[in-house]
C-alpha positions in Angstrom: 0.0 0.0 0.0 3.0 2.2 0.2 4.6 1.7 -2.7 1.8 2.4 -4.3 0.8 5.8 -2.3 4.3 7.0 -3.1 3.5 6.0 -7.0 0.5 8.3 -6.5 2.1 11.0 -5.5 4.9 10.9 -8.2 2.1 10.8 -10.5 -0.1 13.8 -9.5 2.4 15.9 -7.1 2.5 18.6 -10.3 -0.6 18.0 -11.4 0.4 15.5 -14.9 2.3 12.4 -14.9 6.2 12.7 -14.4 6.7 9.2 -15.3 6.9 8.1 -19.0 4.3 5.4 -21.0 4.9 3.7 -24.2 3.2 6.7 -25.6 5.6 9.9 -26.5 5.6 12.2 -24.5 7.8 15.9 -24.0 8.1 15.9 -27.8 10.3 19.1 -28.9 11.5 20.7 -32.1 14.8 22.2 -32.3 16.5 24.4 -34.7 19.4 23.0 -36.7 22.4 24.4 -37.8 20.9 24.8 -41.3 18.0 26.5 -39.6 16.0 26.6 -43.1 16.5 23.4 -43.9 16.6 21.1 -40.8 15.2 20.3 -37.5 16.1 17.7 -34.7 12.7 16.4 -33.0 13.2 14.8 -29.4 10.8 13.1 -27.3 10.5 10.4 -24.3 9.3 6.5 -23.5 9.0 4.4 -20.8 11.9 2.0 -21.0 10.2 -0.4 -23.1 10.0 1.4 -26.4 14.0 0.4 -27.5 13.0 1.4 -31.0 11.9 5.0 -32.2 10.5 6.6 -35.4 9.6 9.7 -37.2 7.4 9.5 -40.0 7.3 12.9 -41.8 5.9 14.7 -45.2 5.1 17.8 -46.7 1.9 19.3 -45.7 -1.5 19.0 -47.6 -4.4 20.3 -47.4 -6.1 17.1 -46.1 -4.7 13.8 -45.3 -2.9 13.6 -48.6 0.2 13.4 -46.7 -0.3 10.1 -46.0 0.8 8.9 -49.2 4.1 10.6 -49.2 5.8 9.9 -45.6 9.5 9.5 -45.1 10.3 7.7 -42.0 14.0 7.9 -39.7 15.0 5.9 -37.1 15.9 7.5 -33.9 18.6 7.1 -31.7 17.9 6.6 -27.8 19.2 7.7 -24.5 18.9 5.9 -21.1 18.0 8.5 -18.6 17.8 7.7 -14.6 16.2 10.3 -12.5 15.2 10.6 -9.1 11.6 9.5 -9.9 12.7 6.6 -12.4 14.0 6.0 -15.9 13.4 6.9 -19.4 14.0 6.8 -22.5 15.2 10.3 -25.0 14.5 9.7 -28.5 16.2 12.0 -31.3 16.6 12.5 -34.4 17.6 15.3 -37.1 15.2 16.1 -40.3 17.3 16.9 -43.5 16.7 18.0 -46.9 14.0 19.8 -46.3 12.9 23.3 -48.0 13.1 27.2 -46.8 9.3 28.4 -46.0 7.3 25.2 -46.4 5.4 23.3 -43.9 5.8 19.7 -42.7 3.7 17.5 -40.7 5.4 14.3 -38.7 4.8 12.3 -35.4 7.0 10.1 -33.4 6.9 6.6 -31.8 6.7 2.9 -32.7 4.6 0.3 -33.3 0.6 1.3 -31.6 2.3 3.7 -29.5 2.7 6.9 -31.5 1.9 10.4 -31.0 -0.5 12.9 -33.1 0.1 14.5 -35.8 2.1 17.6 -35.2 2.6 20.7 -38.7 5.6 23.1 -38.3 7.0 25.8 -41.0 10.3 26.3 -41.4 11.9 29.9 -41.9 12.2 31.5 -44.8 14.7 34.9 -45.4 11.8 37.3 -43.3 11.9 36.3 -39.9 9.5 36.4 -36.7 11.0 34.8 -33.4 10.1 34.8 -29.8 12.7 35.6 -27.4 12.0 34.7 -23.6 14.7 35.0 -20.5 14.6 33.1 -17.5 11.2 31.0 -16.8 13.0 29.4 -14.0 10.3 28.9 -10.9 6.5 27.8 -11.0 6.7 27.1 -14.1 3.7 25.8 -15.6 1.7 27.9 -13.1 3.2 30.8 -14.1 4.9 31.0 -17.4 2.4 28.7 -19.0 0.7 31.9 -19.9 3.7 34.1 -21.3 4.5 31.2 -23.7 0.5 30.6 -24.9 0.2 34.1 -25.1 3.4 35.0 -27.3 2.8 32.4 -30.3 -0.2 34.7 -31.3 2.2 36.3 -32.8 3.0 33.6 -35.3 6.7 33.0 -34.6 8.7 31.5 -36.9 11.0 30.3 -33.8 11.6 30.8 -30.3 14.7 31.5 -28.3 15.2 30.7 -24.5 17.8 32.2 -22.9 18.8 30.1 -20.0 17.3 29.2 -16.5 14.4 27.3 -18.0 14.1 25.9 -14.9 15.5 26.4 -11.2 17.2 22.8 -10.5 19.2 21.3 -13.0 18.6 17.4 -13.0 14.7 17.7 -10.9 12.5 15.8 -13.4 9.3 17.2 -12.2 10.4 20.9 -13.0 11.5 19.6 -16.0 7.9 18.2 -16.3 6.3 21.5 -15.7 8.2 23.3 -18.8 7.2 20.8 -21.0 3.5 21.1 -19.9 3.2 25.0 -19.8 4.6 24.9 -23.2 2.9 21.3 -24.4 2.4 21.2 -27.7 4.1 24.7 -29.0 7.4 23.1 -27.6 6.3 19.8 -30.9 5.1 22.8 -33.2 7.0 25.5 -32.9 11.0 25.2 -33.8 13.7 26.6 -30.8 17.0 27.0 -29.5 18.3 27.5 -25.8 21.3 28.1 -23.6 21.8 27.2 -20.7 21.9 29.2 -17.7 23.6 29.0 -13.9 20.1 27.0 -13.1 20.7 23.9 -15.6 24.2 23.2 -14.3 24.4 21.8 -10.7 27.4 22.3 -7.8 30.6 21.4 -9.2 32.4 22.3 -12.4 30.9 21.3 -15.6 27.8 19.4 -14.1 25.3 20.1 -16.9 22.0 18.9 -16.4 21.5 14.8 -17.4 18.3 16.2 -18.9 20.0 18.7 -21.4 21.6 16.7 -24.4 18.9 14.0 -23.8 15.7 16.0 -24.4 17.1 18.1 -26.8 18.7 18.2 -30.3 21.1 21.1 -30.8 23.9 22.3 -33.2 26.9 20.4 -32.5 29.2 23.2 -34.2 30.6 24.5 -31.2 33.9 24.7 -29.4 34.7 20.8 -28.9 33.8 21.1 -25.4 30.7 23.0 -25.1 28.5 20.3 -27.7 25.2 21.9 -27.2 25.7 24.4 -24.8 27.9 26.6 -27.7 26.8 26.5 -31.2 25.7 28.9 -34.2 22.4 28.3 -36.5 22.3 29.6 -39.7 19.1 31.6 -41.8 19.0 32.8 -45.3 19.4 36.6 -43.1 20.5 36.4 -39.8 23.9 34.4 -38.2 22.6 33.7 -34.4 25.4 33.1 -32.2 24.7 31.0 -28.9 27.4 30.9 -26.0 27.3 28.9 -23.0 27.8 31.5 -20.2 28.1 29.5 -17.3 31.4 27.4 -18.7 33.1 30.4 -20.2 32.7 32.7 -16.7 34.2 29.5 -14.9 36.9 28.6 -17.1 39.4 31.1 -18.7 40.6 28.9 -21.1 36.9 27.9 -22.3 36.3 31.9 -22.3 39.1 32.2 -24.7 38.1 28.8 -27.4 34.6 30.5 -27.5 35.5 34.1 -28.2 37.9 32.2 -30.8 34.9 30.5 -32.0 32.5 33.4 -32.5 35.1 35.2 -34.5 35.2 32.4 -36.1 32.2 32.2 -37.4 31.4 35.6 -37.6 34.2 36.2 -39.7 33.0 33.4 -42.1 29.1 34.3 -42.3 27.7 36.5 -45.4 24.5 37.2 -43.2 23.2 40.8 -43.1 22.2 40.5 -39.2 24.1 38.9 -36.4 22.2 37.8 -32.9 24.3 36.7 -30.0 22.3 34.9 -27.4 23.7 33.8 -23.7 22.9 33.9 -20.4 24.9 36.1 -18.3 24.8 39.6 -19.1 27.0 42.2 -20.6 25.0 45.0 -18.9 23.6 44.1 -15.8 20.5 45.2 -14.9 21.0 44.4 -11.2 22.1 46.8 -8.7 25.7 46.4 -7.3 25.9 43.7 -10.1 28.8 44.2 -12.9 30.3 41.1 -15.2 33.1 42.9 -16.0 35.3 39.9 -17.1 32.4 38.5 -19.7 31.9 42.0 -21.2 36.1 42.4 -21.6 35.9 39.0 -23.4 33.0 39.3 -25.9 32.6 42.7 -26.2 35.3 43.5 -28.8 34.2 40.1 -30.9 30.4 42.3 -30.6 32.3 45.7 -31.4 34.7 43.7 -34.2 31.5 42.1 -36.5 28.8 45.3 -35.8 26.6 42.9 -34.0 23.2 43.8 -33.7 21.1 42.4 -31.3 22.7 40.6 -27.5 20.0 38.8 -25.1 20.5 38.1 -22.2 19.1 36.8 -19.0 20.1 36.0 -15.5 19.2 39.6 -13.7 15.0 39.2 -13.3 14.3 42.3 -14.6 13.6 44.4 -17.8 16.8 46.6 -19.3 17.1 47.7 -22.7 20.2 50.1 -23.9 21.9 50.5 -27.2 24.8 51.6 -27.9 26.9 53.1 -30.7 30.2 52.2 -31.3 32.0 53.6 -34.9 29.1 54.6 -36.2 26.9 51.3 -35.5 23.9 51.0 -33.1 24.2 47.5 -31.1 21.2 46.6 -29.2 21.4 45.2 -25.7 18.7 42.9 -23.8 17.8 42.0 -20.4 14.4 40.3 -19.6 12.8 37.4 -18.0 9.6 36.0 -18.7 9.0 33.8 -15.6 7.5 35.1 -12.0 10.9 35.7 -10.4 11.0 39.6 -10.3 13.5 41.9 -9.0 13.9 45.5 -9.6 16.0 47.3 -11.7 18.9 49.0 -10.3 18.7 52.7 -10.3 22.3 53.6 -11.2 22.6 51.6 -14.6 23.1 54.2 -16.8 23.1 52.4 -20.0 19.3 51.3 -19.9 16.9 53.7 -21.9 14.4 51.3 -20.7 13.8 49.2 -17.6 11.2 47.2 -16.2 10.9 46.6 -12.2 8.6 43.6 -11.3 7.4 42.1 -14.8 7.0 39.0 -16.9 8.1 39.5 -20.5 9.0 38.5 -23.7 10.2 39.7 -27.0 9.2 39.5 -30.7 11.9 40.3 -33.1 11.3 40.7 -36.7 14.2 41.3 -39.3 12.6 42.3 -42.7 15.4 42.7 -45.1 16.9 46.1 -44.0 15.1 46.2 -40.5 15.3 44.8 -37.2 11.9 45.6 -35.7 12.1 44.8 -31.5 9.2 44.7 -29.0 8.7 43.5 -25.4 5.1 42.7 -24.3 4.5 42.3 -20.7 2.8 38.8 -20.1 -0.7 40.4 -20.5 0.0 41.4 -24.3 0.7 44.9 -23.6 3.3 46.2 -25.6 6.1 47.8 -23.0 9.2 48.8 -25.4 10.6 48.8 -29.2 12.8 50.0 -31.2 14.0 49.6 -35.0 17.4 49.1 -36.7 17.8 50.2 -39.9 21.3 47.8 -41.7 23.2 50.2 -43.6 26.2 48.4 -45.3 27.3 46.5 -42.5 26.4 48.7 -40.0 22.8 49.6 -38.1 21.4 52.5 -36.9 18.6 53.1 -34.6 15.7 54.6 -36.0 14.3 56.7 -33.0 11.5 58.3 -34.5 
């Protein structure tokens, strides 16, 4: 009778199961490398399911589809957590073409999951951008994220601290529930903050490469956690934060690394996304080693657009260096709130006490930002106007 009162309250402590059936569950898509061309779809099985699938087409308008699936076999993960075991599923989508929709579902055998449709991007762009979730997740940020797709994202960007502790599967449970199924419909990409690594150096959540499918194109140590992703207009840049602030010789391979592939992209906008901030928004709080790293790599390429996370509070500043406007981004969209501190100067905007997120749009020549407050209220923007290789804020 124990056993199973303790099986009960695994079950229903947050509300949803926490334990995996031979049904998929937690399904994801992330961006690949290729962003207009690829995805990686993850998902999770009871221990049972050895073998996994995705079947995949091009969209019709009915169940057309049917006749034209593509199927690829995944590979799987063991993953043992406090609660019990699983198994990741994964596996990366080729070949496919800038702008059109797909439809695909995962599993094996009986056991498969609905039919999920996801667009991928084509050269105009509409993304999502949220900072830290964190805490009370799916109480909480469940809204932000439900309320943010109505503006038809192409892709969404997290920013780190998607949960509070690294390797507890029933936090992880509540993301993938206050998300559900935008997480299987709507392509993203992460880093990972303070909050996904536990005590100890390099202890990177179990959950992280298991659950999801990013870029390996990164410095040889940070697969994953460092990595770029590619779009017909737009070079993003990801850096690990976390490994770089705790390991001087990681700092150096990344700044290396984004130079690196700066240097090499023909893209008209570059996006830098990590965790720790540049500018902190956070009184009595200055990363003054991060900034002297990256900032001449920013200054060196005219990057446009850095966000960031970690501070629990809204700041906005941009800044011109030799003639170019670069945009800088603090905000989280979870209910963790702090206020802004009064003597950062470089914010034209702050936000005390606020969930938030951000929709970017890059429309050839422009860069169009704003930040909505979780009830859809629009609380900041700004444009950048690409001139050459260099932007300029468009103030009025």
């Amino acid at each position: 009778m124990r056993i199973l009162y303790l099986l009960l309250i695994v079950h229903t402590a947050i509300g949803q199961s926490i334990l995996p059936s031979a049904y998929p569950d937690r399904i994801i898509l992330n961006l690949g490398a290729d962003a207009s061309r690829s995805v990686g779809v993850n998902w999770r099985t009871d221990i049972h399911q050895k073998d996994g699938w995705v079947q995949f087409a091009k969209a019709s308008t009915g169940t057309q589809f049917l006749s034209q699936l593509d199927s690829l076999k995944s590979t799987t993960t063991l993953l043992n957590f406090e609660e019990g075991q699983a198994l990741y599923h994964s596996a990366i989508i080729r070949g496919l073409e800038p702008g059109n929709s797909y439809v695909y579902r995962v599993g094996n055998g009986p056991y498969k999951s609905e039919w999920f449709q996801f667009a991928l991007p084509a050269k105009e762009l509409t993304f999502i951008y949220f900072g830290d979730a964190q805490n009370d997740v799916k109480n909480h940020w469940s809204r932000v994220i439900r309320k943010s797709i109505t503006h038809n994202p192409d892709f969404i960007l997290h920013g780190g601290d998607l949960i509070n502790r690294h390797n507890r599967d029933p936090e992880w449970a509540e993301w993938f529930a206050a998300g559900s199924f935008i997480h299987a419909s709507i392509p993203s990409a992460m880093t990972p903050g303070n909050h996904e690594f536990g005590k100890g150096v390099n202890n990177l959540s179990a959950h992280w490469k298991a659950q999801f499918s990013l870029p390996e194109n990164g410095p040889d140590t940070l697969t994953e956690t460092s990595y770029s992703i590619h779009f017909e207009d737009m070079v993003l840049g990801v850096l690990d934060a976390t490994m770089i602030y705790d390991s001087k010789e990681l700092e150096k391979a990344s700044m290396q690394w984004l130079d690196g592939v700066f240097s090499r992209s023909k893209q008209k906008w570059k996006v830098v996304l990590i965790h720790f901030p540049l500018y902190s928004t956070k009184a009595n709080r200055d990363n003054t080693d991060l900034r002297n790293a990256l900032l001449p790599v920013l200054e060196k390429h005219n990057v446009d657009l850095i966000l960031q996370g970690h501070d629990h509070s809204y700041g906005r500043g941009i800044m011109n260096k030799n003639n170019h406007d670069m945009a800088f981004v603090v905000s989280n969209s979870g209910p963790k709130m702090y206020a802004a501190g009064e003597d950062k100067t470089w914010m034209q905007k702050k936000g005390d006490f606020i969930q938030n997120y951000q929709v970017i749009k890059i429309k050839n020549d422009l860069l169009e930002y704003q930040a909505f407050t979780a009830d859809g209220a629009l609380f900041d923007q700004f444009v950048l106007q690409k001139k050459g290789e260099k932007s300029t804020w468009l103030k009025n």
